[in-house]
One Martini backbone bead per residue (centre of mass of N, CA, C, O) as a GRO file, in nm:
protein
  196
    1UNK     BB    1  -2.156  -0.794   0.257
    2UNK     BB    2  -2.070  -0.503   0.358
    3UNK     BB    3  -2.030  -0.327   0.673
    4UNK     BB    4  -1.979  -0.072   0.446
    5UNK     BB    5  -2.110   0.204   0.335
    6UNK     BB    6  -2.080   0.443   0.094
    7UNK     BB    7  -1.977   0.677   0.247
    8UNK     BB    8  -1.720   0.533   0.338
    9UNK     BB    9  -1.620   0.429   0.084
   10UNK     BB   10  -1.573   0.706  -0.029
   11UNK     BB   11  -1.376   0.805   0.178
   12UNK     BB   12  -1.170   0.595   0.122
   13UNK     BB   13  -1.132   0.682  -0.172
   14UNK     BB   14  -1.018   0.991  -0.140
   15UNK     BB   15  -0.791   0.860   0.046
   16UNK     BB   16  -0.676   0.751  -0.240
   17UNK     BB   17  -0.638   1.004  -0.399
   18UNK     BB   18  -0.480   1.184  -0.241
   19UNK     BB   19  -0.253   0.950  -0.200
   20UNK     BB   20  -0.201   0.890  -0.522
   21UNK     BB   21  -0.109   1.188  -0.596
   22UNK     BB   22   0.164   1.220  -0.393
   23UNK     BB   23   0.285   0.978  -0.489
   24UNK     BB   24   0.329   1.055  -0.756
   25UNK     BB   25   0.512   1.278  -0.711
   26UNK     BB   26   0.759   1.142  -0.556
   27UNK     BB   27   0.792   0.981  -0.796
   28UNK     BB   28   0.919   1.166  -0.997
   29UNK     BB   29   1.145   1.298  -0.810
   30UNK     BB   30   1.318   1.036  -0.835
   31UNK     BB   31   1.291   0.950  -1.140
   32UNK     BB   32   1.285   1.161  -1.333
   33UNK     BB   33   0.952   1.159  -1.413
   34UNK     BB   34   0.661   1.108  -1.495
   35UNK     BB   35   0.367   1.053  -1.314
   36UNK     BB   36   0.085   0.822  -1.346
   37UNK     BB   37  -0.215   0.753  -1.136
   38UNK     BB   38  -0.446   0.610  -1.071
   39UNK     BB   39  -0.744   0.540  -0.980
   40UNK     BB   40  -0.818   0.373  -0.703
   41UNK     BB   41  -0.893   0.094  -0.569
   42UNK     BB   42  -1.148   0.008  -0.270
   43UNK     BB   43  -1.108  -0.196  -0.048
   44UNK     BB   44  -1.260  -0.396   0.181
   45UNK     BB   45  -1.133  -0.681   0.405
   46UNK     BB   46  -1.081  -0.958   0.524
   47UNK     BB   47  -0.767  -1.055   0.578
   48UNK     BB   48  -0.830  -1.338   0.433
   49UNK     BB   49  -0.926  -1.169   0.202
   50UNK     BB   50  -0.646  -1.049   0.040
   51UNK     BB   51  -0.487  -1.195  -0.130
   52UNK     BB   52  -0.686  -1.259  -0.347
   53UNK     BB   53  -0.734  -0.930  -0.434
   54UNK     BB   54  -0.423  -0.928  -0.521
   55UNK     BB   55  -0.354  -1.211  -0.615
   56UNK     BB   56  -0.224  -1.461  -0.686
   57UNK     BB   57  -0.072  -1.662  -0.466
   58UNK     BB   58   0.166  -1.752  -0.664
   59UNK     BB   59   0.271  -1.463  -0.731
   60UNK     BB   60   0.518  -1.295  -0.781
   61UNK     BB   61   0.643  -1.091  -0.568
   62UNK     BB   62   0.784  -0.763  -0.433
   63UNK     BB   63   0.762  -0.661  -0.123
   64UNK     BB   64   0.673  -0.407   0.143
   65UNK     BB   65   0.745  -0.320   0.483
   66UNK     BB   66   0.552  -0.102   0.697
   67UNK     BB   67   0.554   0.008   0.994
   68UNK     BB   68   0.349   0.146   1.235
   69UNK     BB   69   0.363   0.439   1.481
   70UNK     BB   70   0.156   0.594   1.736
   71UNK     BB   71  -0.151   0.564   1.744
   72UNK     BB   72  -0.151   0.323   1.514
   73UNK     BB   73  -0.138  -0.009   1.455
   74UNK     BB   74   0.059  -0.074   1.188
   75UNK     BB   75   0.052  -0.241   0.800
   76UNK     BB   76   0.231  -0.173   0.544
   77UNK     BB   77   0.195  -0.306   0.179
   78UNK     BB   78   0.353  -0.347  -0.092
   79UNK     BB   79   0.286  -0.461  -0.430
   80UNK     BB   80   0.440  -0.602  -0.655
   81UNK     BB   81   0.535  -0.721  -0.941
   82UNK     BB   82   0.777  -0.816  -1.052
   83UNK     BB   83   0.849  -0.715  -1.284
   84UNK     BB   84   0.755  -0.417  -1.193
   85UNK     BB   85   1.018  -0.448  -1.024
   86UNK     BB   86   1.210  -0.450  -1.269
   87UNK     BB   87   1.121  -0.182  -1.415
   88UNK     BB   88   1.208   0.034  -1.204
   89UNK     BB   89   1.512  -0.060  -1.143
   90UNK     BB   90   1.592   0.068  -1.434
   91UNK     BB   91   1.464   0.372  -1.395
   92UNK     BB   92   1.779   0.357  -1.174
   93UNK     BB   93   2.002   0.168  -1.270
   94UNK     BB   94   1.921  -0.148  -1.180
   95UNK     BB   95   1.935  -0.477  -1.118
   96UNK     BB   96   1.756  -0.724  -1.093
   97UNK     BB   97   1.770  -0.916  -0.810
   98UNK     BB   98   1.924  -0.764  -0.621
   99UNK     BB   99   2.013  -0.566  -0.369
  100UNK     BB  100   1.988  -0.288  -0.489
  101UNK     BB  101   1.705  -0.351  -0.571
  102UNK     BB  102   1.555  -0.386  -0.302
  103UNK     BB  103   1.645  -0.117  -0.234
  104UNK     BB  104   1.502   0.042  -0.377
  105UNK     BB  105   1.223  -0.088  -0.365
  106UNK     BB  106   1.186   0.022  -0.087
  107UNK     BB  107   1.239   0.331  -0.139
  108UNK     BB  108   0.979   0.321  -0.304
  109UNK     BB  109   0.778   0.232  -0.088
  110UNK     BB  110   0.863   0.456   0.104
  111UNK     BB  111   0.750   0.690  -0.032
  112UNK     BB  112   0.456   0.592  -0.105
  113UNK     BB  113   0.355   0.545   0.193
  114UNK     BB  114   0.420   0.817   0.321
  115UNK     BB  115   0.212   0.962   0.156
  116UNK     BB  116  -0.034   0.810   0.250
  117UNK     BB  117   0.011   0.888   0.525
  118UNK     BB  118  -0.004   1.131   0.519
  119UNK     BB  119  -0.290   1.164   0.432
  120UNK     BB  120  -0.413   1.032   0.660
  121UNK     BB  121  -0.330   1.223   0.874
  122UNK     BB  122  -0.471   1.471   0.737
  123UNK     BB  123  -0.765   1.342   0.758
  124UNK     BB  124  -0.752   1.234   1.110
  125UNK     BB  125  -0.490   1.344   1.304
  126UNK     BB  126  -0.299   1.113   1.316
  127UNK     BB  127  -0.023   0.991   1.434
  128UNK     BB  128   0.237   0.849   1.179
  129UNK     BB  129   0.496   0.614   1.173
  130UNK     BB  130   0.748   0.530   1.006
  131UNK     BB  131   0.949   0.276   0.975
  132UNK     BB  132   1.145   0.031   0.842
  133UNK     BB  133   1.172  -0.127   0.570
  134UNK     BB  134   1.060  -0.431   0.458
  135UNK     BB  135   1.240  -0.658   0.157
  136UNK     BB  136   1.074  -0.908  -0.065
  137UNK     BB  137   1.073  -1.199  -0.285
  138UNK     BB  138   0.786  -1.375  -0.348
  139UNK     BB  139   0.516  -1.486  -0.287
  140UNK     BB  140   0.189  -1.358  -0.203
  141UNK     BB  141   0.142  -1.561   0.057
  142UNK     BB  142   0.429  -1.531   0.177
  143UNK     BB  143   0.395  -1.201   0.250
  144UNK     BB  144   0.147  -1.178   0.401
  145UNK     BB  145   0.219  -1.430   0.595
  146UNK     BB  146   0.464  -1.216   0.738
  147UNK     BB  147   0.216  -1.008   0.820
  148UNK     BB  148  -0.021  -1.123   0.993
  149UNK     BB  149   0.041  -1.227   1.244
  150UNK     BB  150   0.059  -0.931   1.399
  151UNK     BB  151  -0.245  -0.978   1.335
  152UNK     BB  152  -0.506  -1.068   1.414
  153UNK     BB  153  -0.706  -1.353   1.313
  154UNK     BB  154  -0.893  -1.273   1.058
  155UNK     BB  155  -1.116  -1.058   1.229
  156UNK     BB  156  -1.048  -0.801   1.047
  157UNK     BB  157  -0.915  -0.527   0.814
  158UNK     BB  158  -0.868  -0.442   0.496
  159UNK     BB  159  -0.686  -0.199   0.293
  160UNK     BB  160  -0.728  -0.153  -0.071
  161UNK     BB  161  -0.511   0.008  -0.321
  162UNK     BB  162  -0.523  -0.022  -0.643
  163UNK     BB  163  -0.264   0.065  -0.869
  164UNK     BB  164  -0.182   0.249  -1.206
  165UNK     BB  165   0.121   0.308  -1.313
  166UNK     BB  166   0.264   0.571  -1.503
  167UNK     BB  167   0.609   0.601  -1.665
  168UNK     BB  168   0.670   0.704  -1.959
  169UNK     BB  169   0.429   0.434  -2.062
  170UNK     BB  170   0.485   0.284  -1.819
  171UNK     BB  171   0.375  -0.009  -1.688
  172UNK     BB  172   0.240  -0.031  -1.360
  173UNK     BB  173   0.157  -0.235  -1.041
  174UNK     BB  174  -0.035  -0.198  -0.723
  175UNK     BB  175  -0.022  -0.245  -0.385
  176UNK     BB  176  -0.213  -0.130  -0.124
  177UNK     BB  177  -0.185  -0.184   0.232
  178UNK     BB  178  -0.394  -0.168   0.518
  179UNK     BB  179  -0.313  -0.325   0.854
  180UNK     BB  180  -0.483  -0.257   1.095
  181UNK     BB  181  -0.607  -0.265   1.409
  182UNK     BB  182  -0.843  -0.351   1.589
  183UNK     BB  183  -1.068  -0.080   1.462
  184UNK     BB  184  -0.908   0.102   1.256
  185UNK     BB  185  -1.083   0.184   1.022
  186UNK     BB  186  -1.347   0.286   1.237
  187UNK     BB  187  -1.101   0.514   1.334
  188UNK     BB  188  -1.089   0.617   1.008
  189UNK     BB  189  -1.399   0.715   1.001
  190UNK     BB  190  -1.425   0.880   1.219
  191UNK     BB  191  -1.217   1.092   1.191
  192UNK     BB  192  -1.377   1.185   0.897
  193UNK     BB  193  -1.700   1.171   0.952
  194UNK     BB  194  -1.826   0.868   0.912
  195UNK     BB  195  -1.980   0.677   1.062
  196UNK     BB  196  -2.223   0.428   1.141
   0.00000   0.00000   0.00000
């Protein structure tokens, strides 16, 4: 059973909807391409259970990591499947599995990133900067775990919003995982106004 009720629930659903409209947004101007983002879904869980939300653990995956600074200590993580950033890196004219490659994907988690974090500062007034992100490609139980160190032991929250890509007919799929300090989670429903 969630710790947190539906009304907290929706609120995070709300700012999961206005940062993927945004996100669709920068990524057409980048891509100069129509982009339609699905609706994500919204799950809380305990960091230990984020990997398997987000798909088996042994599958190849992209992932891009941008720590962020300023009220909040978190790091965002966008998790691509290879496929579907091989998809991305070709509608840029780059070839997959290169360095090139890796910088595109990175830029483009870049974008998506800043979007939700804008929308999240601007629903919450949280000061909240992007770092540089970091790119690679691994298994995703491999990419989670070389972000996860960095956060409690396994005893707070992971933010996790899966969202379906469509550009231009392209489907491709996201996950992004908002994994903050701990209470992070808790002080972003409260600055929503809606508490426990």
């Amino acid at each position: 059973m969630s710790p947190f009720t539906t009304i907290q629930l929706d609120a995070l659903r709300e700012l999961a909807n206005i940062g993927s409209g945004t996100a669709g947004t920068a990524l057409s101007q980048m891509l100069g391409r129509s982009v339609d983002i699905s609706v994500p879904t919204a799950v809380l869980l305990p960091l230990a259970d984020a990997v398997e939300a987000v798909g088996p653990p042994e599958q190849a995956v992209t992932g891009v990591a941008i720590p962020l600074a300023g009220d909040m200590d978190a790091v965002v993580l966008l998790v691509f499947p290879v496929e579907d950033a091989a998809t991305l890196c070709g509608m840029l004219g780059v070839e997959a599995g290169t360095p090139d490659a890796l910088s595109a994907i990175g830029e483009i988690g870049n974008i998506l990133g800043a979007s939700y974090i804008g929308s999240l500062g601007a629903m919450t007034g949280l000061e909240l900067d992007l770092t540089p992100p970091q790119t690679a490609t691994d298994m995703l139980a491999a990419i989670v775990a070389t972000v996860l160190p960095s956060r409690s032991e396994g005893s707070d929250m992971a933010m996790i919003l899966d969202s379906q890509l469509r550009v231009e007919g392209e489907e491709c799929s996201l996950s992004f995982l908002l994994l903050p300090e701990p209470g992070g989670v808790r002080e972003i429903l409260s600055r929503m106004g809606v508490e426990a």
